[in-house]
PDB file of N, CA, C and O in Angstrom:
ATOM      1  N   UNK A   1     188.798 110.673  21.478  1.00  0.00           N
ATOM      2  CA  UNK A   1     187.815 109.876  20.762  1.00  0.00           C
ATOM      3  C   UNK A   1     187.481 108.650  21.600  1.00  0.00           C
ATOM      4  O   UNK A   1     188.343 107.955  22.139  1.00  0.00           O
ATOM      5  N   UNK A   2     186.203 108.437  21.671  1.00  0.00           N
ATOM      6  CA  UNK A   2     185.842 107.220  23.031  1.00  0.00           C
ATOM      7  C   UNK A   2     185.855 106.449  21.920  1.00  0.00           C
ATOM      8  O   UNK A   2     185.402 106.611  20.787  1.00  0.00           O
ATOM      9  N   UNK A   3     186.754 105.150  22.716  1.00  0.00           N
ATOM     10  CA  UNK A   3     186.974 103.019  22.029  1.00  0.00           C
ATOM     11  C   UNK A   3     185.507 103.010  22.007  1.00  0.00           C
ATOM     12  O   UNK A   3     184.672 103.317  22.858  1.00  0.00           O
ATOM     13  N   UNK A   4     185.418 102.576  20.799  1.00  0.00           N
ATOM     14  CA  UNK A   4     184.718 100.994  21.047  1.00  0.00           C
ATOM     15  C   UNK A   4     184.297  99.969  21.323  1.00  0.00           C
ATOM     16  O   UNK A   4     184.951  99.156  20.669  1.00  0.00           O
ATOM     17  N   UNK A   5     183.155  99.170  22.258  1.00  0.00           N
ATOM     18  CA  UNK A   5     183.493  98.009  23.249  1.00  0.00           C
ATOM     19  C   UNK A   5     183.433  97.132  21.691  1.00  0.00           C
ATOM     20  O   UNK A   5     182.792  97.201  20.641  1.00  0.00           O
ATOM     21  N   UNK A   6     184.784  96.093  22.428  1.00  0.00           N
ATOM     22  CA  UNK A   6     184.725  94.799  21.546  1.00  0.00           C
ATOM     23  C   UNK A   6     183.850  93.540  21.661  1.00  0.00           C
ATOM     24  O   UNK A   6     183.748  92.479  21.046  1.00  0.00           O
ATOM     25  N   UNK A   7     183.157  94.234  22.915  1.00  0.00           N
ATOM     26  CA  UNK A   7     182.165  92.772  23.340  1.00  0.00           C
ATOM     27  C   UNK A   7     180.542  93.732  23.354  1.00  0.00           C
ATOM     28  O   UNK A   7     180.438  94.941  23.149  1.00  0.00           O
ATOM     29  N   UNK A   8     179.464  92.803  23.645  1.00  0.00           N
ATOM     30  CA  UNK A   8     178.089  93.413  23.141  1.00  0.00           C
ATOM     31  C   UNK A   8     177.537  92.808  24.291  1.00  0.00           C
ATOM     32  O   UNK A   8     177.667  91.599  24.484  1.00  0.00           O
ATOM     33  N   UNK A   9     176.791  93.719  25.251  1.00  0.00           N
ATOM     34  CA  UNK A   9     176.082  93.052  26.180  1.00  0.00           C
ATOM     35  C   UNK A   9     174.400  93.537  25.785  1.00  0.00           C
ATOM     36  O   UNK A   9     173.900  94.573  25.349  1.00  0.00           O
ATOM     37  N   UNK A  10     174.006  92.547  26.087  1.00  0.00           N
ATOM     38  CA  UNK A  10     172.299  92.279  25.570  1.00  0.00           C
ATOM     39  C   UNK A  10     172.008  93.087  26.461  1.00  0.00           C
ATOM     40  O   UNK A  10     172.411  93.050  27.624  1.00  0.00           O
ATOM     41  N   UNK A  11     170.947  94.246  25.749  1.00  0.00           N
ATOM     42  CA  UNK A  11     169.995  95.170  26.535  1.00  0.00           C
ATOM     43  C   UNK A  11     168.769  94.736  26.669  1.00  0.00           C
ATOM     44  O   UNK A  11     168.111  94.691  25.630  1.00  0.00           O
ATOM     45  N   UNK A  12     168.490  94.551  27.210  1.00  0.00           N
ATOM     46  CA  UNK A  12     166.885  94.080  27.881  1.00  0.00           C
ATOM     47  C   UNK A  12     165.773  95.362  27.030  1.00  0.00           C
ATOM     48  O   UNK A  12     164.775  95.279  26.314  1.00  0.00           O
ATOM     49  N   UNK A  13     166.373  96.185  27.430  1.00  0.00           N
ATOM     50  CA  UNK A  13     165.572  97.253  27.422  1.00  0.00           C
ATOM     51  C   UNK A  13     165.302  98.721  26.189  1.00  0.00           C
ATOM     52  O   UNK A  13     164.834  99.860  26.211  1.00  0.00           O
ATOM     53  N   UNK A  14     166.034  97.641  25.080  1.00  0.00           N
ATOM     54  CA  UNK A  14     166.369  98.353  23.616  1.00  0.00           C
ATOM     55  C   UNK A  14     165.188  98.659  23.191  1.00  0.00           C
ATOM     56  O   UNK A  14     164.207  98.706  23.933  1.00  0.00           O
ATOM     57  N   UNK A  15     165.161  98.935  21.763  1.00  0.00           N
ATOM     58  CA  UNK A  15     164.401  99.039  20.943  1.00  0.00           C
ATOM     59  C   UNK A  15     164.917  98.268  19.604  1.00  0.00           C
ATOM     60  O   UNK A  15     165.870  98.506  18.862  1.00  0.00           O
ATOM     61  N   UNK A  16     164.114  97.449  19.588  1.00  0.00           N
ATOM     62  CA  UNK A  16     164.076  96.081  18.480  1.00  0.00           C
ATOM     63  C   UNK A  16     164.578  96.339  16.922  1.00  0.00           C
ATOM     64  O   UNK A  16     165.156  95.553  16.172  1.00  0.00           O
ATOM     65  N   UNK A  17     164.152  97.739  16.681  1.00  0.00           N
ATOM     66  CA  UNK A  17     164.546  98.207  15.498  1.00  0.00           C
ATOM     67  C   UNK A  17     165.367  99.129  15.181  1.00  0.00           C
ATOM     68  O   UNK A  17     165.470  99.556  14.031  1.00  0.00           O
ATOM     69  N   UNK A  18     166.125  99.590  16.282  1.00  0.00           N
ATOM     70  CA  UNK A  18     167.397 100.351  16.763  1.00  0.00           C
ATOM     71  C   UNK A  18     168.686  99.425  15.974  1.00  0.00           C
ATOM     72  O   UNK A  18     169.064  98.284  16.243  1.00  0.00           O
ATOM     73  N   UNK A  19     169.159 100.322  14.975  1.00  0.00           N
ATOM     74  CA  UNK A  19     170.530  99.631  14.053  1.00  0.00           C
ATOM     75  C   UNK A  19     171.812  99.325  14.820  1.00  0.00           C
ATOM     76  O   UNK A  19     172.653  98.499  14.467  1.00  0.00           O
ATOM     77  N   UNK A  20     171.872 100.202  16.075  1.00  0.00           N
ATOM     78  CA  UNK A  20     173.340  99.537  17.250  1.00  0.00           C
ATOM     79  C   UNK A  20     172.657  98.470  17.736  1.00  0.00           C
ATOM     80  O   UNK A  20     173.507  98.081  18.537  1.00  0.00           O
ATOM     81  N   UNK A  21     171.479  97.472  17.886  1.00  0.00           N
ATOM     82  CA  UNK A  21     171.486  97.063  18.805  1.00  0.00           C
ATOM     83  C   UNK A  21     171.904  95.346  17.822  1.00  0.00           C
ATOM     84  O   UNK A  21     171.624  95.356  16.623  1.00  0.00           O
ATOM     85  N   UNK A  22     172.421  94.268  18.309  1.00  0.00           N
ATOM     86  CA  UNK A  22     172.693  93.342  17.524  1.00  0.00           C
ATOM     87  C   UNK A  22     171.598  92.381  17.670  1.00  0.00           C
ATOM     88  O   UNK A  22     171.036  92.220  18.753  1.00  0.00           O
ATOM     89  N   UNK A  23     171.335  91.849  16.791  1.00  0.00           N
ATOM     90  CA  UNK A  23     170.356  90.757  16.633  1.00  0.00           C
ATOM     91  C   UNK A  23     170.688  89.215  17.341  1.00  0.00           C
ATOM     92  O   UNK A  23     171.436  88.506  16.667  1.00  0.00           O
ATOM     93  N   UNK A  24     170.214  88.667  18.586  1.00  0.00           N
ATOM     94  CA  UNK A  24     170.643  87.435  18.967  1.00  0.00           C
ATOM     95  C   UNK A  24     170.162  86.777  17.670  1.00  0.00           C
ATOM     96  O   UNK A  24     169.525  87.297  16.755  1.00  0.00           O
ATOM     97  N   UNK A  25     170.768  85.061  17.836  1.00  0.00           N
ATOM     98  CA  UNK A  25     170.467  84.594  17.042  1.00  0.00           C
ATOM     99  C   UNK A  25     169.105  83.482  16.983  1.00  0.00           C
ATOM    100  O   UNK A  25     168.305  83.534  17.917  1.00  0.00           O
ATOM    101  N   UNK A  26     168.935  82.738  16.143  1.00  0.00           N
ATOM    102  CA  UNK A  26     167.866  82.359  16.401  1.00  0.00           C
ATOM    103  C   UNK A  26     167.937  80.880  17.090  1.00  0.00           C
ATOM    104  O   UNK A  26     169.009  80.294  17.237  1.00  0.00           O
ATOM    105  N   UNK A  27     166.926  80.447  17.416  1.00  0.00           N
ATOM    106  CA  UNK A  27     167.598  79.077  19.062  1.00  0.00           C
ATOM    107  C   UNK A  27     167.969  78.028  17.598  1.00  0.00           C
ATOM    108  O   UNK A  27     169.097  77.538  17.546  1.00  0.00           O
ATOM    109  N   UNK A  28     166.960  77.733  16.448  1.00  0.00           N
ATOM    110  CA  UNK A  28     167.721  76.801  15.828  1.00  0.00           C
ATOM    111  C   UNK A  28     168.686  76.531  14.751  1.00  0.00           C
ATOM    112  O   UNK A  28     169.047  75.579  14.060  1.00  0.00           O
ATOM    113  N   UNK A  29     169.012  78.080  14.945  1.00  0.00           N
ATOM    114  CA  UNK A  29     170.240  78.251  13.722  1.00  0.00           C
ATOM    115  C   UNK A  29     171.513  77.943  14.792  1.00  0.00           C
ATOM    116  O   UNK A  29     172.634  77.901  14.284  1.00  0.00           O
ATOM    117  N   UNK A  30     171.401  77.742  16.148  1.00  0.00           N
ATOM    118  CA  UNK A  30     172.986  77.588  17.006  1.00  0.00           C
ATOM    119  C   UNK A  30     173.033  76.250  16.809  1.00  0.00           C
ATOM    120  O   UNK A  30     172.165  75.487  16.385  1.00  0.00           O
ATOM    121  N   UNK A  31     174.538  75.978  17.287  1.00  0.00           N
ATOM    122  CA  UNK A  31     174.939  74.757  16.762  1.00  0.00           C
ATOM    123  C   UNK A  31     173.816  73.715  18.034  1.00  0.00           C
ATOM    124  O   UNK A  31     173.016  74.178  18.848  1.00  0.00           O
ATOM    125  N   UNK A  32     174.165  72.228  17.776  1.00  0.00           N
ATOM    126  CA  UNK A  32     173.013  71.282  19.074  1.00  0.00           C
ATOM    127  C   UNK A  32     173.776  71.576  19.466  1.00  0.00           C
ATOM    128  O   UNK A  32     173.505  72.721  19.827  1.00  0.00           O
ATOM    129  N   UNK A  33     175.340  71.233  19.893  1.00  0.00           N
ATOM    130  CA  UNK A  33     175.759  71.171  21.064  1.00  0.00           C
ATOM    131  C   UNK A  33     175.748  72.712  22.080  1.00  0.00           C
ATOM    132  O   UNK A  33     175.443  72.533  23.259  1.00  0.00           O
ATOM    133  N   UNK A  34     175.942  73.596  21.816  1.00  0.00           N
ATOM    134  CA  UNK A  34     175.616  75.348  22.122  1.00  0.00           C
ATOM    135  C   UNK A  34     174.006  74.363  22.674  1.00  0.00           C
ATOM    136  O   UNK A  34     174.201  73.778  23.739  1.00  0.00           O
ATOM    137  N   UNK A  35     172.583  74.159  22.090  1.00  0.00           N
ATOM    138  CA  UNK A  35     171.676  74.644  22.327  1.00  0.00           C
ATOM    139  C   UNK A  35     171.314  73.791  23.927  1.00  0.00           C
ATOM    140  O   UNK A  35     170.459  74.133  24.743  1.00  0.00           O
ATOM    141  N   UNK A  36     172.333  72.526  24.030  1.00  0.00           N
ATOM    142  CA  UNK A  36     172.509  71.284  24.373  1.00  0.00           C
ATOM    143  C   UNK A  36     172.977  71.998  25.575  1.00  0.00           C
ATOM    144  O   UNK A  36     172.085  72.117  26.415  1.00  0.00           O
ATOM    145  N   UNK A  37     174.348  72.615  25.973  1.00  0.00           N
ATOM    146  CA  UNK A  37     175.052  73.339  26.958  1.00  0.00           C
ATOM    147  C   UNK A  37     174.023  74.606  27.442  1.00  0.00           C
ATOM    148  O   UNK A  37     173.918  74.690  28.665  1.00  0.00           O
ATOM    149  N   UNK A  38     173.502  75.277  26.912  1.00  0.00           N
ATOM    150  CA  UNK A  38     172.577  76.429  26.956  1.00  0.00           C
ATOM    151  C   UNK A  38     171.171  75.248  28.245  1.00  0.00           C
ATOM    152  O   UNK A  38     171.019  75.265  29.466  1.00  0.00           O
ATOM    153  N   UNK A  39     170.567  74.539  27.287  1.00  0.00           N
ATOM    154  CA  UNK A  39     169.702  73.853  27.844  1.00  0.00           C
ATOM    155  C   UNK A  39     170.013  73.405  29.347  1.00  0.00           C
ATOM    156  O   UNK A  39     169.296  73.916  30.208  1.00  0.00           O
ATOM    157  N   UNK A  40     170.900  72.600  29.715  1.00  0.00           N
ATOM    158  CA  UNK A  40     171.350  72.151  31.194  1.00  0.00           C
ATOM    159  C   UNK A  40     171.597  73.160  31.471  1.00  0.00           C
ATOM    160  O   UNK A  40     170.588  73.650  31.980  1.00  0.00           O
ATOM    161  N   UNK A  41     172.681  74.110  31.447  1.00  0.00           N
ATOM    162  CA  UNK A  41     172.330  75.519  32.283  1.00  0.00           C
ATOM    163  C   UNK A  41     171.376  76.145  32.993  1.00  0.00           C
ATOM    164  O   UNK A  41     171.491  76.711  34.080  1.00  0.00           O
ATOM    165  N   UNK A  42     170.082  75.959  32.066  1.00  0.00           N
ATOM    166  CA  UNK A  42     169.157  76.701  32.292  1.00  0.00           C
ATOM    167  C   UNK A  42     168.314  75.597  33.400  1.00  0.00           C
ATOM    168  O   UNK A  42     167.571  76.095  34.245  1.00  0.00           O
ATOM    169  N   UNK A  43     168.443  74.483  33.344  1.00  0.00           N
ATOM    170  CA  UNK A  43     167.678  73.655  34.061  1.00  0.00           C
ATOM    171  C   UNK A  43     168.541  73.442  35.771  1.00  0.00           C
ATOM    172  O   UNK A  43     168.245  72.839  36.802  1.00  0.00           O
ATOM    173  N   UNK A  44     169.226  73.949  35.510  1.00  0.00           N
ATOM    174  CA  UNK A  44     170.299  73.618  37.041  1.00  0.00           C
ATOM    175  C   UNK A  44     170.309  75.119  37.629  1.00  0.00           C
ATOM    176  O   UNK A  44     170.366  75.337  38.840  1.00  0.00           O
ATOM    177  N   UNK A  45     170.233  76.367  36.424  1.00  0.00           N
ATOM    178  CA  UNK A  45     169.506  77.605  37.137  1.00  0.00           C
ATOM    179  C   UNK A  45     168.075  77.558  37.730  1.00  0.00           C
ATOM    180  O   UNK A  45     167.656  78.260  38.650  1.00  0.00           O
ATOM    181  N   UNK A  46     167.464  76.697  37.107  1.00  0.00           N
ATOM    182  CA  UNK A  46     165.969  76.611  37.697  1.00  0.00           C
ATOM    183  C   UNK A  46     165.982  75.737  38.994  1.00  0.00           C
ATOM    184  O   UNK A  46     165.593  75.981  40.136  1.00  0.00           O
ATOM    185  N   UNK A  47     166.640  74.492  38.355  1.00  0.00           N
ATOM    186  CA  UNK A  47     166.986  73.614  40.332  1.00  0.00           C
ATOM    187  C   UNK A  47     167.236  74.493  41.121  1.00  0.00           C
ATOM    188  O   UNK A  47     166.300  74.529  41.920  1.00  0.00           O
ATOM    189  N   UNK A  48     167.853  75.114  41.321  1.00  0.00           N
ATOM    190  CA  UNK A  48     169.059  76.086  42.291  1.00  0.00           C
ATOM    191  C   UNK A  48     168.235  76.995  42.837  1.00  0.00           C
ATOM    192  O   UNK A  48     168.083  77.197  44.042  1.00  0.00           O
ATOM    193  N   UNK A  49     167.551  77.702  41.688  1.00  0.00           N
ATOM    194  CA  UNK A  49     166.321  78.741  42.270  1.00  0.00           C
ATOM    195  C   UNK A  49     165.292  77.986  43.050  1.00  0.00           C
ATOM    196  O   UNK A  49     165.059  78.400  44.186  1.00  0.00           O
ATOM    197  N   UNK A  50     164.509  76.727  42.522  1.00  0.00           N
ATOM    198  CA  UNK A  50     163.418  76.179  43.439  1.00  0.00           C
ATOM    199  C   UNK A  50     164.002  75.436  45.106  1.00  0.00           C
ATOM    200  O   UNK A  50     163.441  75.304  46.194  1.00  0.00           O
ATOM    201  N   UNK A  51     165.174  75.135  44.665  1.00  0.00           N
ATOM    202  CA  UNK A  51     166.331  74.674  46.118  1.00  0.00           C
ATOM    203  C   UNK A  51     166.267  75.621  46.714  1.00  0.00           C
ATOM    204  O   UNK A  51     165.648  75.472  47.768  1.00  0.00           O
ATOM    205  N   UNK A  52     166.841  77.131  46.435  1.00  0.00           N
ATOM    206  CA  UNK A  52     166.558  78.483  47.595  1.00  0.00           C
ATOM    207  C   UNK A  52     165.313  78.772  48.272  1.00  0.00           C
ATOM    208  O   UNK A  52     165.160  79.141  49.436  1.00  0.00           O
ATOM    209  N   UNK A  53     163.862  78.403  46.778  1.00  0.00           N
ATOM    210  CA  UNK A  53     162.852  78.645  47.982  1.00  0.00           C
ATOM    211  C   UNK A  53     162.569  78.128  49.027  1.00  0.00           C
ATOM    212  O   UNK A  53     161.864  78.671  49.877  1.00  0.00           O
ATOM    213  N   UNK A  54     163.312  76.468  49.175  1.00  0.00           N
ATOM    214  CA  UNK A  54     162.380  75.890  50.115  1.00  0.00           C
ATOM    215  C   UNK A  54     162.865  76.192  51.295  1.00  0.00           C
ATOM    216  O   UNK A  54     163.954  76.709  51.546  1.00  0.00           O
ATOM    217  N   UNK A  55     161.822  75.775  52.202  1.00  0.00           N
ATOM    218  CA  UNK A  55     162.345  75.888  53.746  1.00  0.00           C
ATOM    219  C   UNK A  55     163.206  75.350  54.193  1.00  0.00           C
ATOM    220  O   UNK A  55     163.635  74.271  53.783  1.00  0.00           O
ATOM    221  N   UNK A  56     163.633  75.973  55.109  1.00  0.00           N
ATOM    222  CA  UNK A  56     164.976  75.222  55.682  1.00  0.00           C
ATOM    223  C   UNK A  56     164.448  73.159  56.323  1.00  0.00           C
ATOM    224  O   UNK A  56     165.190  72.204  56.554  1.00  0.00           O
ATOM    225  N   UNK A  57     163.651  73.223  56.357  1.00  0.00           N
ATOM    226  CA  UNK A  57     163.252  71.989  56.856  1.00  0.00           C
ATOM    227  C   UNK A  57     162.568  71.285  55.729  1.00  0.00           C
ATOM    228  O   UNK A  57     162.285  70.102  55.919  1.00  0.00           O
ATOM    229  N   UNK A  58     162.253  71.848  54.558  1.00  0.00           N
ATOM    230  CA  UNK A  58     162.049  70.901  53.426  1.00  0.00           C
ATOM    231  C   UNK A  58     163.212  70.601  52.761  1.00  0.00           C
ATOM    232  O   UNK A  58     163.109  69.815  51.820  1.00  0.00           O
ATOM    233  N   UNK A  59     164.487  71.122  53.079  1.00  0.00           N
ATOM    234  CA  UNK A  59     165.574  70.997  52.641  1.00  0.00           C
ATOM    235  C   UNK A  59     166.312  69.783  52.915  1.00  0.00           C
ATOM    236  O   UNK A  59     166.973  68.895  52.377  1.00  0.00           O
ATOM    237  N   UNK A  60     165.701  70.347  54.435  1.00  0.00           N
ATOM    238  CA  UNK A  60     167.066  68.528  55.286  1.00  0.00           C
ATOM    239  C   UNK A  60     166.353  67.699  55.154  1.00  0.00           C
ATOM    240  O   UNK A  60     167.033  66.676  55.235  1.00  0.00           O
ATOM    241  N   UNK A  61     164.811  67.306  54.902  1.00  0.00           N
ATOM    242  CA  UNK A  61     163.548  66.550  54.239  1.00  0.00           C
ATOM    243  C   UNK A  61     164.249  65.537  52.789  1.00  0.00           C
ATOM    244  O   UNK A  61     164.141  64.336  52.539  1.00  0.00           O
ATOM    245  N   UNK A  62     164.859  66.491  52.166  1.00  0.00           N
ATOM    246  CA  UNK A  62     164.930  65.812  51.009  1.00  0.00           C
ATOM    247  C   UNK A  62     166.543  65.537  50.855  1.00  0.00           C
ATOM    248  O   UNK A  62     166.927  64.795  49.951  1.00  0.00           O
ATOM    249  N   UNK A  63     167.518  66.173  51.790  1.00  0.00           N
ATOM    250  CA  UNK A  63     169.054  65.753  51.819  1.00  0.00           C
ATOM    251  C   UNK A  63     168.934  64.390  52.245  1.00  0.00           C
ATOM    252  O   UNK A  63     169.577  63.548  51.617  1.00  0.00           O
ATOM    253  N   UNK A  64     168.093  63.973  53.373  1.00  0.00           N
ATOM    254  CA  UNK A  64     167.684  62.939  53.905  1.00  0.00           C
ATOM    255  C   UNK A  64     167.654  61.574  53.051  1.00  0.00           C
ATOM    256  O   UNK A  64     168.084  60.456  53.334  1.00  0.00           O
ATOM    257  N   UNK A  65     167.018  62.041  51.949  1.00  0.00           N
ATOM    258  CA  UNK A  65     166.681  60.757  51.158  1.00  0.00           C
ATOM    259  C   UNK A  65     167.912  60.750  50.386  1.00  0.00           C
ATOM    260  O   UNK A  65     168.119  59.859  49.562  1.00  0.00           O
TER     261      UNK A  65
END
């Protein structure tokens, strides 16, 4: 008999009205501090990504300052 996973990883690629799939929750039913930790995350994933695009010489441009 195949376990059960005890943990739920978000499918991108479900179907919305599919009864296995779990419902995230909604952004303002999480607690502030969750939406607070969630928020800087996401803004230091976005730094990090626009930091990789730049050129190597817009880089040492702005270490500079």
């Amino acid at each position: 008999m195949p376990r059960k996973p005890t943990t739920y990883q978000f499918d991108l690629f479900s179907k919305p009205d599919d009864a296995e799939t779990m419902q995230t929750p909604r952004w303002q039913t999480l607690p502030a501090e969750t939406r607070q930790s969630v928020t800087k995350l996401m803004v230091s994933l976005i730094l990090d990504h626009v930091e990789d695009m730049r050129s190597p010489g817009e880089r040492e441009a702005r270490d500079d300052e």
